[in-house]
N, CA, C and O of each residue as an XYZ file, in Angstrom:
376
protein
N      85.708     76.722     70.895
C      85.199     77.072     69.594
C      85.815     78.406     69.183
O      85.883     79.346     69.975
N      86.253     78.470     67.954
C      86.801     79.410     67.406
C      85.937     80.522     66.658
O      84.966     80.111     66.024
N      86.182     81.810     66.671
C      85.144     82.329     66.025
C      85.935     83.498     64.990
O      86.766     84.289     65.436
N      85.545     83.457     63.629
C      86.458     84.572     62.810
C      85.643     85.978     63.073
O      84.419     85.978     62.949
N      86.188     86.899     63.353
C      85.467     88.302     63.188
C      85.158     88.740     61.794
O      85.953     88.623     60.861
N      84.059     89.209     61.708
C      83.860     89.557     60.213
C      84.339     91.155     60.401
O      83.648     91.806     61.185
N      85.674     91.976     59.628
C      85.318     93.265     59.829
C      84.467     93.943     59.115
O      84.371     95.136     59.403
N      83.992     93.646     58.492
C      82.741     94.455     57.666
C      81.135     94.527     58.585
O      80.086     95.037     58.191
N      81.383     93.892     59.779
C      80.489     93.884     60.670
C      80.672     94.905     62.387
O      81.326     94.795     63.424
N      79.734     95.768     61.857
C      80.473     96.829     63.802
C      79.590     96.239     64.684
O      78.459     95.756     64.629
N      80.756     96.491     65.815
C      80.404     96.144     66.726
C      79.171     97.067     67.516
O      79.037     98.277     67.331
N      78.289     96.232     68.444
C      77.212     96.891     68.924
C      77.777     97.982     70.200
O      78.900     97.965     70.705
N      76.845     98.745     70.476
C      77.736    100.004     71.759
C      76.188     99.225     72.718
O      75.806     99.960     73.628
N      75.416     97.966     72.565
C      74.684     97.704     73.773
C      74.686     96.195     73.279
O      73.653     95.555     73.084
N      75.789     95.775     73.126
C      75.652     93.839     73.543
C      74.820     93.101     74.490
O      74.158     92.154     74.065
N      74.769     93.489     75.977
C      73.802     92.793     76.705
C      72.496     93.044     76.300
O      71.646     92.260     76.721
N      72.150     93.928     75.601
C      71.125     93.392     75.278
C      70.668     92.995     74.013
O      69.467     92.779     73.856
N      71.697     92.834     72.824
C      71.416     92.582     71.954
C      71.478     91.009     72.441
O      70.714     90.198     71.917
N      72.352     90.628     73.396
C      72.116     89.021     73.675
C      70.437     88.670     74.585
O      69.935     87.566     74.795
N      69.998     89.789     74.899
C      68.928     89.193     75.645
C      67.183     88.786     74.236
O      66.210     88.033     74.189
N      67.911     90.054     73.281
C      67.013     89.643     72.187
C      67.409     88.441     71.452
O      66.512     87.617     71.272
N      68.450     88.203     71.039
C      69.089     86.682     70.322
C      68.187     85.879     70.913
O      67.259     85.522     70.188
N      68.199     85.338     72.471
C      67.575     84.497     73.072
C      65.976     84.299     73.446
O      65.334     83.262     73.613
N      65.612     85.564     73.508
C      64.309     85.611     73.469
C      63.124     84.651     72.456
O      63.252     84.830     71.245
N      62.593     84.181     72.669
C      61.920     83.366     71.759
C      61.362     84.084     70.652
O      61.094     85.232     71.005
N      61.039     83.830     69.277
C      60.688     84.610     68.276
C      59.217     85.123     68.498
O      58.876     86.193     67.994
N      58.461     84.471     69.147
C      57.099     85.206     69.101
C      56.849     86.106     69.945
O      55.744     86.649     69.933
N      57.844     86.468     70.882
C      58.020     87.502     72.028
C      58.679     88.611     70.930
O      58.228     89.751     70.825
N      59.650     88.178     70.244
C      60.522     89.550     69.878
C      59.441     90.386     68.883
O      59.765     91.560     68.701
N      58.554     90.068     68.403
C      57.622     90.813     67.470
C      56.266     91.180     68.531
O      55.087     91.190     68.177
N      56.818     91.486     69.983
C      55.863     91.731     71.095
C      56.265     93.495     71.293
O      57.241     93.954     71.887
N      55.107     94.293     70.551
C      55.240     96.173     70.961
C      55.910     95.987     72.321
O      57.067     96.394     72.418
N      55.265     95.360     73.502
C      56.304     95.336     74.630
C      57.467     94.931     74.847
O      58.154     95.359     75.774
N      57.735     94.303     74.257
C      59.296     93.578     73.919
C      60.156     94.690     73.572
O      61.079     95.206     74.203
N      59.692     94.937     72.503
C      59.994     96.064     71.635
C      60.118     97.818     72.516
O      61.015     98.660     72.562
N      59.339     97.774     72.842
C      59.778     98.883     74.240
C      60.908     98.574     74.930
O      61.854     99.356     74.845
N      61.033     97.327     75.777
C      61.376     97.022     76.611
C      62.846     97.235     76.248
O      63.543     98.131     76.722
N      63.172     96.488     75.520
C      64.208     96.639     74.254
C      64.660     97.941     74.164
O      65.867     98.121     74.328
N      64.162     98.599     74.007
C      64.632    100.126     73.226
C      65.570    100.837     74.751
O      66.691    101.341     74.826
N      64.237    100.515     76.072
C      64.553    100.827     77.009
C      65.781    100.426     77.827
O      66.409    101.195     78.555
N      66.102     98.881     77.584
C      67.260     98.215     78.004
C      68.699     99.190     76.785
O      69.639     99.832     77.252
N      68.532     99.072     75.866
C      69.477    100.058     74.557
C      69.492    101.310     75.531
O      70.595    101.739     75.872
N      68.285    101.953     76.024
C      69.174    103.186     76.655
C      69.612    103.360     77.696
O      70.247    104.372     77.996
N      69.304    102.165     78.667
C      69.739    102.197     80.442
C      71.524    101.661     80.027
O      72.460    102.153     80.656
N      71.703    100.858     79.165
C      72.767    100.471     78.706
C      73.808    101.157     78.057
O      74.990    100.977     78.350
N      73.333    102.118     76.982
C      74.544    103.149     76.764
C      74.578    104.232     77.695
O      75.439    105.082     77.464
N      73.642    104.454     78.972
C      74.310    105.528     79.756
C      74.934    105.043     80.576
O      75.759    105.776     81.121
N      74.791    103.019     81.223
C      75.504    102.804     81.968
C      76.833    102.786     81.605
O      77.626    103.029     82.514
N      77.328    102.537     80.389
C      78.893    102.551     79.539
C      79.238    103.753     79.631
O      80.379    104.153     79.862
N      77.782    104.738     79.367
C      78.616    106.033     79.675
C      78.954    106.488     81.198
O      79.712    107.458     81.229
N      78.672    106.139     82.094
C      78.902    106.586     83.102
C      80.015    105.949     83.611
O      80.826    106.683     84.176
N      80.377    104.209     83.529
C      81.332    103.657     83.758
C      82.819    104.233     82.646
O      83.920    103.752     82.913
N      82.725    105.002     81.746
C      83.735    105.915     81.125
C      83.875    106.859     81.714
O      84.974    107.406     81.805
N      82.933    107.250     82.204
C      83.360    108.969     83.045
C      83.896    108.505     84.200
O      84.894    109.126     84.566
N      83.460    107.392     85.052
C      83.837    107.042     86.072
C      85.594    106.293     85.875
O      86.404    106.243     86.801
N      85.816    105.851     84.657
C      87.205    105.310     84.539
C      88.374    106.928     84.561
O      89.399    107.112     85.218
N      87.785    107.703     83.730
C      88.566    109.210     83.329
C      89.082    109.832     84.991
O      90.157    110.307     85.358
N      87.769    109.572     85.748
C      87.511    109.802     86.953
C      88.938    109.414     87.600
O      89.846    110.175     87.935
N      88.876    108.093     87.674
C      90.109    107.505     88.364
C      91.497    108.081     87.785
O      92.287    108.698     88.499
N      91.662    107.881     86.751
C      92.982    108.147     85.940
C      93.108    109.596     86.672
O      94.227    109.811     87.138
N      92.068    110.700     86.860
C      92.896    112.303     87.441
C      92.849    112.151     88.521
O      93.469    113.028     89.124
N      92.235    111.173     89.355
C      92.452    110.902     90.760
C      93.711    110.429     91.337
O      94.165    110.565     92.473
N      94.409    109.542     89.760
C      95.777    109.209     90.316
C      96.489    110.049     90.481
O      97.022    110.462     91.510
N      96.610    110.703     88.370
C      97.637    112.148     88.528
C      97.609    113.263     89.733
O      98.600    113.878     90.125
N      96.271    113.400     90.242
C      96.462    113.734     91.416
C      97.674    113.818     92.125
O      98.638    114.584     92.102
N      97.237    112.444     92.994
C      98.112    111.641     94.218
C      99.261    111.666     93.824
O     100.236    112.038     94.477
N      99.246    111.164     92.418
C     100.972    111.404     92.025
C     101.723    112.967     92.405
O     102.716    113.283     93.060
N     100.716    113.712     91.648
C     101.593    115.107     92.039
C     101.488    115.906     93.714
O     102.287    116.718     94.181
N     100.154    115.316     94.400
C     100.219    115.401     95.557
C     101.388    114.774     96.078
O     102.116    115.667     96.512
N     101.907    113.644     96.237
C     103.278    112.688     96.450
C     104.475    113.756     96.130
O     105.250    113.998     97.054
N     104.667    114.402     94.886
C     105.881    114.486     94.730
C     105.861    116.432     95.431
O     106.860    116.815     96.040
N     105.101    117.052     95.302
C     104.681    118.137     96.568
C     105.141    117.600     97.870
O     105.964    118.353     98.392
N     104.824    116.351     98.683
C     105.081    116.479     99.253
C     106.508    116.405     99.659
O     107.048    116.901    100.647
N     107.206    115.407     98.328
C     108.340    115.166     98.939
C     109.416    115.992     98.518
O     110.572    115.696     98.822
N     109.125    117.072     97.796
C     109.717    118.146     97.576
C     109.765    119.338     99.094
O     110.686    120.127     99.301
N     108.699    119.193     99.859
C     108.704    119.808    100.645
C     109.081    119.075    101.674
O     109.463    119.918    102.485
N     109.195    118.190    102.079
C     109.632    117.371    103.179
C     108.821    117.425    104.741
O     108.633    116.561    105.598
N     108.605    118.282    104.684
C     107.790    118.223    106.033
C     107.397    119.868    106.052
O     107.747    120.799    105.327
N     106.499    119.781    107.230
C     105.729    120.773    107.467
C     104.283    120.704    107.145
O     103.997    119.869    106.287
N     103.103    121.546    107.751
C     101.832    121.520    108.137
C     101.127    120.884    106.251
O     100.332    119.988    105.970
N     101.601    121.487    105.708
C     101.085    120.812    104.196
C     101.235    119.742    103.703
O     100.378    119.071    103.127
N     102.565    119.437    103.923
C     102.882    117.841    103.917
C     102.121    117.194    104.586
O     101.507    116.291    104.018
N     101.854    117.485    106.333
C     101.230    116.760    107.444
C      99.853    116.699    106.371
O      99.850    115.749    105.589
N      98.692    117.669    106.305
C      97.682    117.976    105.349
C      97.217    117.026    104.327
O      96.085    116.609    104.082
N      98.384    116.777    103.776
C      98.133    115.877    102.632
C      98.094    114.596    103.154
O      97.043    113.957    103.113
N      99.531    113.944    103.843
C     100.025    112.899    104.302
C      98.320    112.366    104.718
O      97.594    111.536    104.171
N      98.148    113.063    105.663
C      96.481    112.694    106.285
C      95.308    112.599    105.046
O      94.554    111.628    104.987
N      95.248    113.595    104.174
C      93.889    113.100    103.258
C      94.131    112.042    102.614
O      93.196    111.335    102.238
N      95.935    111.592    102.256
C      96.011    110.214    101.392
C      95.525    108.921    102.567
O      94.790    107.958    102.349
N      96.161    109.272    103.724
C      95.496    108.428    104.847
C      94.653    107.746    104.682
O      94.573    106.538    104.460
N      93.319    109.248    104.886
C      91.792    109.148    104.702
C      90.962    108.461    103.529
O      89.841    107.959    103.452
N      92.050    108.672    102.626
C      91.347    108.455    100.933
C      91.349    107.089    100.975
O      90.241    106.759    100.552
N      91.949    106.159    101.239
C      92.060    104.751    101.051
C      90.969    104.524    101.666
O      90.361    105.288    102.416
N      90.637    103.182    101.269
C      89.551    102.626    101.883
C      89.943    101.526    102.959
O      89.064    100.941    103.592
């Protein structure tokens, strides 16, 4: 099934749970607890996006890192700093 995007329509920053209200039956969604519940899922949800963004930024300087750790080392070729590093990239992998 094909679906046209309307752009005059934005997109939500908490989809899972705007899909858990879609589905919800109508006499629940006009439930004060629902309605909490709701608000509460909207905010466990934009901090989890936010945290999975900080956690992506995270990775990206973890590479530049390694990258410039890498080329340190191979500028230096050997010796106790090289050894130093050589070992924390070791360690760092899982």
């Amino acid at each position: 099934m094909n679906h046209i995007v309307n752009s005059n329509k934005l997109i939500s920053d908490t989809p899972r749970t705007d899909m858990m209200e879609q589905h919800a039956p109508v006499g629940i969604r006009r439930n004060s607890a629902f309605e909490q519940a709701s608000d509460l899922c909207r905010q466990l949800e934009r901090e989890l996006n936010a945290a999975n963004e900080r956690i992506s930024k995270l990775y990206d300087y973890v590479a530049a890192l390694e990258t410039g750790g890498d080329l340190m080392a191979h500028e230096l070729g050997f010796g106790y700093d090289v050894d130093l590093w050589n070992k924390a990239r070791g360690e760092a992998k899982p």
